[in-house]
Steps between C-alpha positions, in 0.01 A plus 500: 500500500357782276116460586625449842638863490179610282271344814719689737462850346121438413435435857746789604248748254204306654618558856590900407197563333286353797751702751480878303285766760383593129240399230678324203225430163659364193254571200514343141449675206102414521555728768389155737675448826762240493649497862371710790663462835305461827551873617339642203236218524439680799556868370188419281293291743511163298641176511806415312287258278219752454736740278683233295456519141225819516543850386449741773151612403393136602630563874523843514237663237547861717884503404498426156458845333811596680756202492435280119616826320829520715538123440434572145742825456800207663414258234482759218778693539725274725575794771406408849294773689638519876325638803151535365248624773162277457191605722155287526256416727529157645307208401272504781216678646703747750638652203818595604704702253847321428828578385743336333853620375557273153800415268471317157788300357463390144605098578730377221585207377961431371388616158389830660145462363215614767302183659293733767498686740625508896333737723656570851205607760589687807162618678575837620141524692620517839777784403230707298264458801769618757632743279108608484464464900813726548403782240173487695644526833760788387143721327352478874805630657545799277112567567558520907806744426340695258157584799759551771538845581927489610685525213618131407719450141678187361834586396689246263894358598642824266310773704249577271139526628251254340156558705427728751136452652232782380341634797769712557602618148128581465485726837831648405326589165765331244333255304617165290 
């Protein structure tokens, strides 16, 4: 009856780790990957079985310089770092520039000594490039208000004026 309830919770994990929206990456101390589930398989552009039991300068030489020494600092000291940005350019020829929003979790064993390290992987790439699309769009606006010649301002919810267009500050003579 026991393994039965061991088989039922290892295929419960199995079936949540496969599920998560997220990248999951257990390290070992060698700082080699251990588990990796599909999503961050496809976060870095490799198969499953391409990552198992390699360091990441073996599948991704570009991000190596940025993410052993945080996997390193967790194993040292035993703190986890949470909600580490990590930008790189993709694998690939197009070059695209992609960002990832990290945590490390030192991954004990009872005794409470440190057997790795788990990294959860949420690529952020979409929101950076909307967030980039919309800051963008919003620099265009202001520079139609600021050539038309009618007096056009922004004022924020509390009444206070945060942009008013500079055609007409500039005719009227005040200046920024």
């Amino acid at each position: 009856m026991e393994s039965l309830v061991q088989d039922d919770v290892a295929s419960l994990f199995a079936l949540l780790l496969e599920s998560l929206p997220i990248g999951v990456a257990l390290f070992d101390t060698d700082l080699r990957l251990r588990l990796i589930n599909q999503r961050q398989a496809q976060i870095n552009n490799f198969s499953v079985e391409a990552h198992l039991g390699k360091r990441i300068g073996e599948f991704l030489p570009q991000a190596v310089a940025v993410i052993e020494p945080k996997l390193q600092f967790v194993l040292d000291t035993g703190c986890p770092l949470i909600n580490q940005e990590i930008r790189g350019q993709t694998p690939f020829p197009n070059g695209h520039v992609l960002h990832r929003m990290v945590s490390f979790y030192p991954w004990r064993v009872r005794a409470g000594q440190i057997k790795g390290v788990l990294g959860i992987v949420q690529d952020s790439t979409i929101d950076h490039f909307t967030q980039q699309l919309l800051e963008e769009s919003q620099q265009r606006l202001l520079k139609v208000l600021d050539n038309l010649l009618a007096f056009v301002g922004v004022m924020e919810l509390d009444g206070t004026l945060s942009h008013a267009n500079k055609a007409p500050l500039d005719a009227g003579g005040a200046q920024d």
